[in-house]
N, C-alpha and C positions, 0 to 999 in steps of 0.2 A: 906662490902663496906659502906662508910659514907653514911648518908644518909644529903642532905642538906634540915636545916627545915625552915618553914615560916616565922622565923624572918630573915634569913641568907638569903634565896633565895625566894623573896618577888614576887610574881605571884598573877594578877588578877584574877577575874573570870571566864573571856572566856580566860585564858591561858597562857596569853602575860605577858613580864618581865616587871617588874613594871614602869620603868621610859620611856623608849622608846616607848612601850605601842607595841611592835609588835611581833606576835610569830612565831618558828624558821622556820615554811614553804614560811615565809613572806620578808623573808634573804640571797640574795643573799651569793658569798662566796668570792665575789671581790668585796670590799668596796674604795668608796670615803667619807673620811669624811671632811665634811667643818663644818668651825662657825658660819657661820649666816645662819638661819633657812633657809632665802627667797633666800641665793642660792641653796639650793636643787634645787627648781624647773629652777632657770637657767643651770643645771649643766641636771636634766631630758629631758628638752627640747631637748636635743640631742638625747635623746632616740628613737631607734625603734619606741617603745612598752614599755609603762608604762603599769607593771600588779599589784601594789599595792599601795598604798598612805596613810601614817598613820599622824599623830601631838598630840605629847605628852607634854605638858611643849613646853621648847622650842628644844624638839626634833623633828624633819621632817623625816621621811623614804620614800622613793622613790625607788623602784626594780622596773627594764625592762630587755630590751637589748637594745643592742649599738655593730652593726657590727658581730650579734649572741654570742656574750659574756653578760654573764648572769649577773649583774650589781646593787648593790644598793649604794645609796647615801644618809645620814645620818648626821646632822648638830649636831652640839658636845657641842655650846655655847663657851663661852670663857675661858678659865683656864683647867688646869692638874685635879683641884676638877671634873671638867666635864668629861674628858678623865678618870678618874677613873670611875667616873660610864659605859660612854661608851663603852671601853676596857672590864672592867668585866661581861657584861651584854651579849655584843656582845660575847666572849666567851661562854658564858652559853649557849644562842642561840643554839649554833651548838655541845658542848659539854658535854650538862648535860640534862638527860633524866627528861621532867619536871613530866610527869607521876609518873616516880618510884624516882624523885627528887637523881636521883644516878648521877655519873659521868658516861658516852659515853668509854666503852674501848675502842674502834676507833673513833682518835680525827681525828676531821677536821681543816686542816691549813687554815685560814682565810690568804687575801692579801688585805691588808689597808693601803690608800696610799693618805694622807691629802694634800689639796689645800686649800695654805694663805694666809696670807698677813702678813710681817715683817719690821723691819727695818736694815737698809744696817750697816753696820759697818769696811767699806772699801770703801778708798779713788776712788779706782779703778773701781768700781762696780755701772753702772751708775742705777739710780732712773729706774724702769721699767724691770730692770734682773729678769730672772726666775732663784732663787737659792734651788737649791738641796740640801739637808742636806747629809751628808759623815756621820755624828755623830749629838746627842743631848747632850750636859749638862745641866740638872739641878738643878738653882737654887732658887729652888720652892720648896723643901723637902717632897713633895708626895714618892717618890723612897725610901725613907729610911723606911717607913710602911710595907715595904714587903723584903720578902729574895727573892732577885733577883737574875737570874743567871747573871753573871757578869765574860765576858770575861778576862782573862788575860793582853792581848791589849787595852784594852779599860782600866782597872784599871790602868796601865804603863804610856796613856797618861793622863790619868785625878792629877796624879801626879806631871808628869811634870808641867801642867798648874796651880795648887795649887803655885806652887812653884814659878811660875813667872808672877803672876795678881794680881789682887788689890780686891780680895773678901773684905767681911765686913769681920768682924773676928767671927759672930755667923753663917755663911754660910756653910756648909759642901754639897758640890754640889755632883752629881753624873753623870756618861756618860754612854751611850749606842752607840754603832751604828747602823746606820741603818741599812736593810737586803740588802745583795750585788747584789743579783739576781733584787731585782727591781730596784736599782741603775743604775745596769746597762742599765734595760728597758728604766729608765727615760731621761738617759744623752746622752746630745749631741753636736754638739758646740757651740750652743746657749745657754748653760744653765753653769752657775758658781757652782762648789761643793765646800763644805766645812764644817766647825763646827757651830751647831746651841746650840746658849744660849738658853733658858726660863726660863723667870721669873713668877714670883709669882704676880706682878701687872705691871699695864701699865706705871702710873711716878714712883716713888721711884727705883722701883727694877730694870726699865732698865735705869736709871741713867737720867730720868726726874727730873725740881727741880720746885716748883710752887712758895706755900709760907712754902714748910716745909725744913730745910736742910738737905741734902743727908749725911748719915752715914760716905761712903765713895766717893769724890770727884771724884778720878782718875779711877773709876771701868770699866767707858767703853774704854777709853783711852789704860789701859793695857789691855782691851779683844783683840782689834783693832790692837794693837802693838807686839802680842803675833805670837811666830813663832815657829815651831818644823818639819824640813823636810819639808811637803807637807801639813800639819797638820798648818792651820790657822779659827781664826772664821769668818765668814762672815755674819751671822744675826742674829737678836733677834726676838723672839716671845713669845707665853704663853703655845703652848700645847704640842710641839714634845717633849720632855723628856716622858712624862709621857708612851705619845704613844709609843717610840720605848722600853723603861724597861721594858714596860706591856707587849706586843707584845712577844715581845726576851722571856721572861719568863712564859709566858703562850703558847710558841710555835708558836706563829703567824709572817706571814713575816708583816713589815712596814716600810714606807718611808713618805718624806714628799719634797713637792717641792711648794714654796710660791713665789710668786710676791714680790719685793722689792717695797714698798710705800716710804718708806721715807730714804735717805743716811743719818745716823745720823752725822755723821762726815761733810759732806757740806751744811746738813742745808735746803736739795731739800726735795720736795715732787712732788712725781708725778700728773701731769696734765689729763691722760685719763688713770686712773685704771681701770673703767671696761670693756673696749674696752681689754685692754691685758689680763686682769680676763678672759672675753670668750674666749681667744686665750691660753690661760693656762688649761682651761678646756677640749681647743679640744687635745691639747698635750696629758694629761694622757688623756682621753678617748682611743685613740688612738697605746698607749703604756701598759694600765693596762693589 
């Protein structure tokens, strides 16, 4: 059996994987992960019972219970770069014996299941929606480093969509969907599903323009305008691509359900984000 060594799988002293800084007894198996460090601790507050508390970088770890469901919450930072370490670390955690640094023949399904913030990309879809992601595309190019399992269906529609939007012409994006079983935990009729973008930055790549000119003009316009079936996009953001490829292909279930901040298309922003942030949080709490 491999064995993974200390440059490939980077372990402190007292045991813990290098960037999160927490080791795998410290790890729930039902994960929230959010962006910003400082809401770990709003997302804990709900907790029971906080039994560990770590800060690594701008990592936060937070395990309790919530409702006697066993629970950790875990901040990622911003971008897919981040979600790659998070995703593969998190894995290792629960999959790879750090002692004999082997792989775990009985792997453990991790259920990871991000709380965001994006922007709207439908007319329809008022400033303050809680949107579900159906699917991620991205177009971030993290996904292309790794041989991804790569459904059929998912490859079928990411074709279609090449064929009728306005990528840059050096873009080669990629789709996953998200796991159906938490999907279904998530939705309800409050909440919009649909196809989630990520990009690779916050202006340029989601079709921000300051003082530099955007490559391609009409990029969000044709995301917006894009239809197939039941199959439309509804938000942008930075990290769910990376999350549902990784996930899907290391075996793990994930989803992702963000807060709409800003409708790109009317030009709103929302007035009391973190008043519905903690009403988003009690949702999955309550569904994870």
């Amino acid at each position: 059996m491999e064995e993974f060594l200390p440059s490939e799988l980077i372990l402190t002293q007292e045991g813990q994987i290098y960037h999160l800084g927490i080791a795998p007894d410290e790890l729930a198996h039902k994960i929230i992960i959010v962006g910003d460090q400082a809401r770990v601790e709003v997302v804990s507050n709900y907790f029971d019972e906080v039994t560990h508390k770590s800060q690594h970088r701008e990592f936060s770890c937070h395990t309790g219970t919530y409702k006697g469901k066993h629970l950790s919450v875990v901040s990622t930072g911003i971008g897919t770069d981040n979600i790659d370490i998070v995703l593969n670390e998190l894995d290792a955690l629960v999959n790879i014996n750090f002692n004999q640094r082997q792989e775990n023949n009985k792997k453990v399904v991790l259920e990871i299941v991000r709380i965001g913030t994006c922007g709207i990309l439908q007319d329809d879809i008022p400033v303050d929606s809680f949107i579900l992601s159906s699917h991620a595309m991205g177009i971030d190019n993290l996904g292309h480093f790794y041989q991804l399992d790569v459904a059929q269906e998912d490859a079928a529609l990411l074709e279609e969509i090449e064929k009728k939007t306005a990528l840059p012409e050096k873009i080669h994006p990629y789709l996953t969907a998200a796991n159906t079983d938490l999907v279904a935990r998530l939705m309800s009729k409050d909440v919009v599903k649909g196809i989630t973008i990520t990009a690779s930055g916050f202006y340029g790549p989601q079709g921000r323009k300051l003082r530099l000119p955007l490559a391609e003009e009409n990029m969000l316009n044709s995301f917006s305008d894009f239809r197939l079936g039941e199959h439309r996009f509804t938000n942008l953001e930075m990290e769910c691509s990376a999350l549902f490829a990784l996930s899907k292909s290391l075996g793990h279930k994930a989803a992702a359900i963000c807060l709409g901040l800003a409708n790109r298309r009317k030009k709103e922003f929302s007035s009391n984000y973190e008043g519905r942030i903690r009403t988003l949080i009690e949702y999955v709490l309550d569904r994870i």
